[in-house]
N, C-alpha and C positions, 0 to 999 in steps of 0.2 A: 822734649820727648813726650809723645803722647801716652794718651792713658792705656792704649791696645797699640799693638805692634802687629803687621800684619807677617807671619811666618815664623814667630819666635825661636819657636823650637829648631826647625832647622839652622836659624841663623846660628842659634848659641850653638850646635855641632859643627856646622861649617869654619866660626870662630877658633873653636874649641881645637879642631883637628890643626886649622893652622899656625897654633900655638904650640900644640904638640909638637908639629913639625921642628917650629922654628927652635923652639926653645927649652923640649924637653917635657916627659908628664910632669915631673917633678915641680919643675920651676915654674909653670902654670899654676896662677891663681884663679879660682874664680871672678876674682874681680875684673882679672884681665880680660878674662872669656867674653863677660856681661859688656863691657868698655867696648871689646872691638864688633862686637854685634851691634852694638849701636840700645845695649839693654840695662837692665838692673840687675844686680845682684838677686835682688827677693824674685823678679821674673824668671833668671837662672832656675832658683831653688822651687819655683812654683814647674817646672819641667824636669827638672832630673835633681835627682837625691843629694849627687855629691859631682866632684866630677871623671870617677870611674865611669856614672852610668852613659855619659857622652860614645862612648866606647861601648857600653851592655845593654844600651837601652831596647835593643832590638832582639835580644835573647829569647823573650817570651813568645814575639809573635812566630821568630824562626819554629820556635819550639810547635807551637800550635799549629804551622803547615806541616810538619813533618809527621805528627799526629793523626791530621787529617789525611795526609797520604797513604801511611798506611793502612787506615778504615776505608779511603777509598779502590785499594789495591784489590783488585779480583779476585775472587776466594780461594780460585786456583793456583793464586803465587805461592810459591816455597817464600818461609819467613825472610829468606836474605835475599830476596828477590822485591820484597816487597819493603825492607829497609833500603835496599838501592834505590827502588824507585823516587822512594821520599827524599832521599838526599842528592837524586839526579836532579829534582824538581826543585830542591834546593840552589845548587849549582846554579841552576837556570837563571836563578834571580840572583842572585849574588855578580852571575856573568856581566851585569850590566853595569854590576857598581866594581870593577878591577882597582881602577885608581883609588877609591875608597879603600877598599878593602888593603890594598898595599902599602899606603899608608898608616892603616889603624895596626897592621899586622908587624911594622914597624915601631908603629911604638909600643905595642904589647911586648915587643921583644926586647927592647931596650930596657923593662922594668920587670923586676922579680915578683911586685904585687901582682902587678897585671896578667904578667903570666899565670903563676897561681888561680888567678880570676879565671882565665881563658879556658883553665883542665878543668874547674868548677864545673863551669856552662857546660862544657863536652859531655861529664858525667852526666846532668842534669840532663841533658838532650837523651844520652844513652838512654837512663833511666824513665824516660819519656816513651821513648821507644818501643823497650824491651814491655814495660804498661800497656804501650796499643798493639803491640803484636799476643801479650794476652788476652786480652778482650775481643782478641780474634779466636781464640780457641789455641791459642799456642803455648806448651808448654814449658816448665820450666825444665832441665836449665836451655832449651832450645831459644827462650824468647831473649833473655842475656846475654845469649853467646850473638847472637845474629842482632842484636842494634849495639852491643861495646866490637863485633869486628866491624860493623858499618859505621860507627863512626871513628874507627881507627883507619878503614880505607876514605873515609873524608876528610878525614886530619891528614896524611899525606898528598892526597889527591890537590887539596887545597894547599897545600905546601908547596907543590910540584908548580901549580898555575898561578903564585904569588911569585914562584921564583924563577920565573922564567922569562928570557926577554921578547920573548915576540907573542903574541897575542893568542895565548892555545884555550882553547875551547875545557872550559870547566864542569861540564855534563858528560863533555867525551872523555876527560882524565877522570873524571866518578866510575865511568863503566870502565875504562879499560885499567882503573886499577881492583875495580870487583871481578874480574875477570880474571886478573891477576893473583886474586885471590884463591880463588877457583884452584885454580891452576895448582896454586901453593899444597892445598889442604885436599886435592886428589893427588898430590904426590909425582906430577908432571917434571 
C-alpha cells in the first residue's frame, strides 16, 4: 500500500456505508472499514473522528449552504419563505445522492445513538437558521419559529422521499409540504 491513496476519504464512506449495510453500525469496526477501502486505520482517523462522523461528516457544510441561502434570499421574502428556499436548495442536492441518503437514513434508524445524533444536527441546522434569519433583521421569536417549522417540514418532507418507492422529486415534497403548512396555520 502506498504512502498516499488517491480518494481516501471517499473510499473509507463508501467502505464504511457498506458495512453498515451488511453488518450492522454496531458490529463495524474501524478496522474493518480501513481493510475494505484498501486503507489504514491511522488514514481512517486522519479523516473522520470516529465512525459516526462517516454518517455526519457532511453536517457543516449542509449547515453553511442553508446559511448562505438565507443571506442570499431577497429582502422581500417573508422569513419562512426564505427558510424554504434554503431547504428547497438543500433538497436539490441531496436529490442526487437518494440511494445514499437511504441507506445512511437506514441505519440511523436502526440505532438509538444515531438517531439521537440525527435530532442534534437538526437542532444545530434549526439554530443555524433561526441566526441568519436574524442577521437579516428578523425578529425573535419570529426568527425560531420560522427555521425549527422549516426544519420540521424538511424532516417529513425527507421522510416522505426516503420512503417512497418510485422516484419523487425532493424539492417538490420541500414545497408542497411548506405549502401544506401554510395551509395548517391559516386554518384551511
Amino acid at each position: 500500500m502506498g504512502r498516499w491513496e488517491p480518494n481516501a476519504r471517499g473510499r473509507l464512506a463508501q467502505a464504511a456505508m457498506e458495512l453498515y449495510v451488511e453488518r450492522g453500525f454496531e458490529q463495524t469496526t474501524v478496522a474493518e472499514i480501513a481493510r475494505r477501502a484498501g486503507l489504514t486505520e491511522r488514514t481512517f482517523f486522519r479523516h473522520f473522528a470516529d465512525k459516526r462522523e462517516v454518517l455526519f461528516g457532511g453536517s457543516r457544510t449542509l449547515q453553511e449552504h442553508l446559511v448562505e441561502a438565507v443571506a442570499e434570499a431577497p429582502d422581500s421574502a417573508a422569513p419562512i419563505d426564505a427558510v424554504a428556499g434554503a431547504l428547497e436548495a438543500a433538497g436539490a442536492v441531496l436529490q442526487e445522492r437518494r440511494e445514499y441518503s437511504q441507506q445512511r437514513q437506514a441505519v440511523i434508524a436502526a440505532n438509538a445513538e444515531l438517531r439521537e445524533r440525527e435530532l442534534i444536527k437538526l437542532a444545530s441546522l434549526a439554530a443555524a437558521l433561526a441566526d441568519a434569519l436574524r442577521r437579516r433583521g428578523v425578529k425573535e421569536p419570529a426568527a425560531s419559529l420560522a427555521a425549527e417549522a422549516g426544519i420540521a417540514v424538511f424532516k417529513i418532507a425527507f421522510e416522505r422521499w426516503i420512503g417512497e418507492a418510485a422516484q419523487a422529486d425532493l424539492p417538490r415534497l420541500i414545497r408542497e409540504s411548506f405549502v401544506e403548512l401554510k395551509a395548517v396555520t391559516a386554518g384551511r
